[in-house]
C-alpha positions, 0 to 999 in steps of 0.5 A: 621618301616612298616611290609615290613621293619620289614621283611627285617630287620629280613632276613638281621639279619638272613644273619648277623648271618650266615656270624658270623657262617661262619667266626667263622668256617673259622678263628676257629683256630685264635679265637681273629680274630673271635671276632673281625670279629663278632664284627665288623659285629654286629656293622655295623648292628646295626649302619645301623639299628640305621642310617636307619631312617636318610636315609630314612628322606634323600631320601625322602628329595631328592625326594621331591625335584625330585617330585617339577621339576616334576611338575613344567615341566610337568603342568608349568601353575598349581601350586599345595599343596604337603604333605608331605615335610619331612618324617613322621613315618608310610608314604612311602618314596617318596610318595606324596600327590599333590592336585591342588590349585583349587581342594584342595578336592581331588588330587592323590598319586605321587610315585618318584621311585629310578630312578627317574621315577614318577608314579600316585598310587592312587586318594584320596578325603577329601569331607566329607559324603555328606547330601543327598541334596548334594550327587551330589556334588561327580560326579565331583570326579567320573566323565569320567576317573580316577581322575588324575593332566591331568583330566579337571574338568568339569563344574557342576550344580545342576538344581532340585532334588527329594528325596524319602526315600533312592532314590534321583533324581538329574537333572544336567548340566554338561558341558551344557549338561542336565543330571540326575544322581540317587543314593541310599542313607542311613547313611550307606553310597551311590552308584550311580545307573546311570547317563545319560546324553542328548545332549545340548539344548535338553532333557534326560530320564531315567526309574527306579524302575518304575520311569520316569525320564524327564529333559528338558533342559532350552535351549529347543527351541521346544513347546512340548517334546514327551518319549516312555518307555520300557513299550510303554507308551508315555508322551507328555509335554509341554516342555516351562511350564516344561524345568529347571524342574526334571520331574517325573511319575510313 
């Protein structure tokens, strides 16, 4: 059982033997009554804690069944794993984990409540630790909104990627869309620092740690790209020699 069961199992013991003490005083002048009330109270808390499990392996059984008509309405094109169909030790009745057959990776939490309401409490992923050549990968996770079964996953691609001790540089499309995404990156784990993304057919920029990072996009039509930084510097590159390129300066 988990603490809060635990918990109530305490308070409901503790409400037993004050309805023991109470029938004792009530019924002190007819003592076999007594036993056998405070017999049968013992009894039926020890049965119910002994059938507890068997009810909670049963509600969560007919919840399964509640969580597989609510996803059958809601998303009828989608089909999607479930976990767990039957109750184990350690797991919350009427919890879920639902992950889309497209997306087997990563997927949410579905809690079915005792009205039968349905509500997301929680995203997961199963990516393991990426290596840094393939950190990007966890923008498609992270991306937009909160990760949730309505989320539309969009289409991303790697185009170059630059890679200095713990600071890696990636030039992206996501959704046709040329865009750079910078992470700090060590084996005691990552962050994101920014993600940035252009306009389509054209270019981004995005100055760091005194970096300048340019990604021109492959379907660029003009000959040359003209980046005013911060600092009022002005780089001008010939953009159909360096488009589909991560480009940096210093």
């Amino acid at each position: 059982m988990n603490p809060a069961e635990n918990i109530y199992f305490f308070l409901l013991g503790l409400g037993v033997l004050f309805s023991i003490v109470v029938s004792c005083f009530i019924l002190r002048k007819r003592r076999k009554m007594a036993i056998v009330t405070s017999i049968a109270i013992v009894i039926g808390f020890a049965g119910y804690y002994m059938y507890y499990p068997t009810i909670k392996k049963n509600t969560h059984t007919e919840r399964f069944q509640q969580i597989q008509v609510f996803l059958e309405k809601t998303y009828p094109d989608k089909q999607f794993a479930i976990t767990s169909q039957h109750y184990e030790s350690g797991y919350i009745v009427g919890d879920f984990e639902i992950s889309d057959l497209n997306t087997p990776l990563m997927g949410v939490t579905l809690r079915v409540h005792k009205d039968g309401h349905v509500s997301q409490i929680a995203t997961w992923s199963k990516l393991d630790y990426p290596t840094q050549q393939k950190l990007w990968r966890v923008i498609e996770f992270y991306y937009g909104e909160t990760y949730s079964l309505d989320k539309e996953i969009g289409e991303f691609t790697r185009k170059d990627h630059w890679i200095d001790g713990e600071l890696t540089v990636f030039a992206l499309t996501i959704n046709d869309v040329p865009s750079i995404a910078i992470f700090n990156y060590s084996t005691a784990g990552y962050s994101l620092l920014e993600l940035k993304e252009g306009e389509r057919g054209k270019f981004v920029s995005v100055e760091l740690d005194g970096y300048l990072f340019i990604y021109i996009d492959e379907n660029y039509e003009g000959e040359l790209v003209t980046i005013h930084t911060e600092a009022g510097n002005q780089y001008t590159l010939n953009a159909q020699e360096q488009k589909g390129k991560l480009i940096v300066k210093k």
